[in-house]
N, C-alpha and C positions, 0 to 999 in steps of 0.2 A: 221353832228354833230358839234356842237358849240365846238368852239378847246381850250378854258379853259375845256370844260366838260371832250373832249378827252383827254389831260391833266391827270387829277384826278380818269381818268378811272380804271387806277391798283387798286389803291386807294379803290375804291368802288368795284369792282370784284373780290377784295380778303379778305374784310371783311363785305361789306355789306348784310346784311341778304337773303335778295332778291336773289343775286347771289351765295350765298353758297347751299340755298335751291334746286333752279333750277338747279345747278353743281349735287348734290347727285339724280334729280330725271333721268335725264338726263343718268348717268353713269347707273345709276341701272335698266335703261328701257334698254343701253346697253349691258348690263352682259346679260339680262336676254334674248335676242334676238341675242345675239351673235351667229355665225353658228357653226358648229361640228371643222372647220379650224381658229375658231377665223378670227378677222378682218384684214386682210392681207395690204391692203392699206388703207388710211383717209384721205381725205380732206375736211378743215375746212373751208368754204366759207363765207368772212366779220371774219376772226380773229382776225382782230386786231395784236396787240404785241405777239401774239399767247402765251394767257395764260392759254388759255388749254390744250397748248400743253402737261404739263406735266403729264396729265392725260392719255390722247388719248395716249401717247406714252407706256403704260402699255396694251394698246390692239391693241394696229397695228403700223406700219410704216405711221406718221403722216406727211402731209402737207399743207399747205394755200394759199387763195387766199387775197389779203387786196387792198382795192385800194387808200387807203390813206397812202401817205410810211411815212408821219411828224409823223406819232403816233409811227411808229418801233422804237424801242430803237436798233443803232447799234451796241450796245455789247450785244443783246439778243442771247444767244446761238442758238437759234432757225432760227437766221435771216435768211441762207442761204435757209432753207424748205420753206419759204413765196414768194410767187410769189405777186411782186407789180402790179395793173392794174386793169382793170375794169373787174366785172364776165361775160363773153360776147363771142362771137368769138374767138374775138382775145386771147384768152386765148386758147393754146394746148397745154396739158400739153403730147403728145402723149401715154397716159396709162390709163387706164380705173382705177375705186376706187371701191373697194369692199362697202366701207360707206361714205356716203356723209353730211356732217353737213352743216343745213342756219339755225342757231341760231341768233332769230330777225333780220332777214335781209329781209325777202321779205316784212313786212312795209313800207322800205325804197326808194322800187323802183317803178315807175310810172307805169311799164310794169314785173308788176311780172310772168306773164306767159313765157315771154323767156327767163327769169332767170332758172325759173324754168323747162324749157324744155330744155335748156343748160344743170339742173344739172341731170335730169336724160339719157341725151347723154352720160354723159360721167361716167353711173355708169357699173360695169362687169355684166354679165351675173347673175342673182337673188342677186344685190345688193342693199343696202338698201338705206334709204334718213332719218333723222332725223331732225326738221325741228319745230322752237319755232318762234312763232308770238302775238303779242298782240291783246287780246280781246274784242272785243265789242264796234263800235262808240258809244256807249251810253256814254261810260266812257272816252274820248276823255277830256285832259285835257292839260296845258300848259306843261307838261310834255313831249307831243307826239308832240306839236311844237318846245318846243328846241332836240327834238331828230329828227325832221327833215321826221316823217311821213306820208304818203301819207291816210293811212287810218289803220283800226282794224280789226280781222276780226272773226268770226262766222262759227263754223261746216262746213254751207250749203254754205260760200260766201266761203271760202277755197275748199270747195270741188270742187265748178265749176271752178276754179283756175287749182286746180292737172286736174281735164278730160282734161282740154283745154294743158294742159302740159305733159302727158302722165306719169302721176303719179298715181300709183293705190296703194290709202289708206289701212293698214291692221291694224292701231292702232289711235286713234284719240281721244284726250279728255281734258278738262279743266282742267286746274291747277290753287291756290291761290286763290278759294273757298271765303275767309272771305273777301278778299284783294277785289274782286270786291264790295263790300258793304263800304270799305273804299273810293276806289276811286270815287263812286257813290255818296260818302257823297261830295268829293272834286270837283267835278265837278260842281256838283249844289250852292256848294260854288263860286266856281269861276264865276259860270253862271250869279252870284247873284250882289257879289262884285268885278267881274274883277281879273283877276291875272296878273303877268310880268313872263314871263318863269327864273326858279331858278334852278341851277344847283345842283343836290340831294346832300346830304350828309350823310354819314354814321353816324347812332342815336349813341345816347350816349351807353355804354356797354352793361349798364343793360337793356337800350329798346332794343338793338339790338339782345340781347340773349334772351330776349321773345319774339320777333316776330319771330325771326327765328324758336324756338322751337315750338310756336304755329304754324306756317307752314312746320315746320316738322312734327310735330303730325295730322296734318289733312292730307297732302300727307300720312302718313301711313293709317291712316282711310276710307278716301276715292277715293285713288288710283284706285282701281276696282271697285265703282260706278258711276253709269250715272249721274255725278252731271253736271245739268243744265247748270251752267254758273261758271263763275272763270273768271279771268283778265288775262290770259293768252291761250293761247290754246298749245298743243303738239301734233306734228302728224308725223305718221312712215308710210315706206312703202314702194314701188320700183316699177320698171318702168312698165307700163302697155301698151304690145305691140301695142294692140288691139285698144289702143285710141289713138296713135301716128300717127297723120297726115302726109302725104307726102305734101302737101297742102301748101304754102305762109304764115306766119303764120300773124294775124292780129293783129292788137295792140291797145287790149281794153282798155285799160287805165286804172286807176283806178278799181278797184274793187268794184264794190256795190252793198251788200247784202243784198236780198229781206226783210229778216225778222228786217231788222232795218232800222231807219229813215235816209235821206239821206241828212244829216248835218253834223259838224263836221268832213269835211274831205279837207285836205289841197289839197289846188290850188295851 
């Protein structure tokens, strides 16, 4: 991540629309999948300054992993819970996580499948995985280059991700519905007349209380249908024995998903 961005990151995480929307669906897909013991242990993998910790901390005994330590603020109350390093091996934290959060993180990584088969190692016995990525190479914009992504991904390209990970999907579905028709306008803008990667910024009041509201109101509308497509993808779910290789594990590199064109994705 470009470290002006990292920077401004609070910034935009705590009022930008985009992140207030995705915070409320997030929690409320939590509440509502929470076990009969509620969530006993959390760890929050790519947290950053851990600004959701103050959330998380209303349903479980919350911790993180971050591997950029310049973005910790050291008077964050939270500092001591944040494990600095890379999500990998070397990471033992010797305790299993009843729920495991990778909120946009495995875009990030060249080799998402042992990330992802690191996080469902170390989840307990019928533990969950929560888990937000961006959608669709179509929509590949300079936005996914200053954030430093390797690619987007689709239903069917995530899914062969989790098998190869031993992650057995039980909730899967597009979120920000309208927002894929915006970005789609922006890309082909950009496709058109070039762009320079810009670091977001949080709209003016009044836009930003109408987008958010308008993506709150369509989250409540079409929360429980099959909508197609969206700029986002959300996927729940926990570890699935059965597809958990004993095997060398291989490292396919990038992700690329049959059903989309195989362009727009960083080298």
């Amino acid at each position: 991540m470009d470290r002006e961005f990292s920077q401004r990151y609070r910034e935009l995480y705590e009022r930008h629309w985009w992140f207030r929307v995705r915070e409320q669906a997030i929690l409320e897909l939590l509440r509502r999948r929470q076990p009969p013991g509620g969530w006993k242990s959390i760890l929050d993998i790519g947290c950053g300054d851990a600004l959701f910790f103050p959330e998380l901390s209303r349903l479980g005994e919350v911790e993180g992993v971050e591997p950029i330590g310049e973005i910790i603020d050291p008077e964050n109350p939270f500092r001591e819970r944040i494990h600095v390093g890379p999500f990998d091996e070397s990471f033992q934290p010797r305790k299993r996580y009843s729920l495991i959060l990778m909120l946009d993180v495995l875009e990030h990584l060249e080799n998402p499948v042992a990330a992802l088969r690191r996080a469902v190692s170390l989840l307990e016995p019928g533990g969950s995985l929560l888990i937000t990525v961006p959608a669709f190479r179509l929509l590949w914009t300079s936005h996914d280059t200053l954030n430093d992504h390797f690619t987007r991904y689709t239903k069917a390209g995530f899914r062969r991700v989790a098998e190869q990970a031993g992650m057995k999907i039980s909730e899967s579905r597009y979120m920000f519905f309208w927002l894929f028709l915006a970005k789609l306008g922006v890309q082909t803008k950009e496709a058109i007349l070039g762009s320079q990667p810009g670091i977001p910024k949080v709209p003016p009041p009044a836009v930003n209380h109408l987008l958010e509201w308008i993506s709150r109101l369509e989250e409540k509308m079409l929360r429980g249908l099959p909508v197609p497509f969206g700029s986002s993808l959300l996927v729940f779910g926990g570890s699935d024995p059965g597809r958990i290789s004993s095997r060398p594990q291989v490292d396919i590199g990038p992700v690329v998903a049959e059903d989309e064109p195989q362009a727009a994705i960083r080298r």
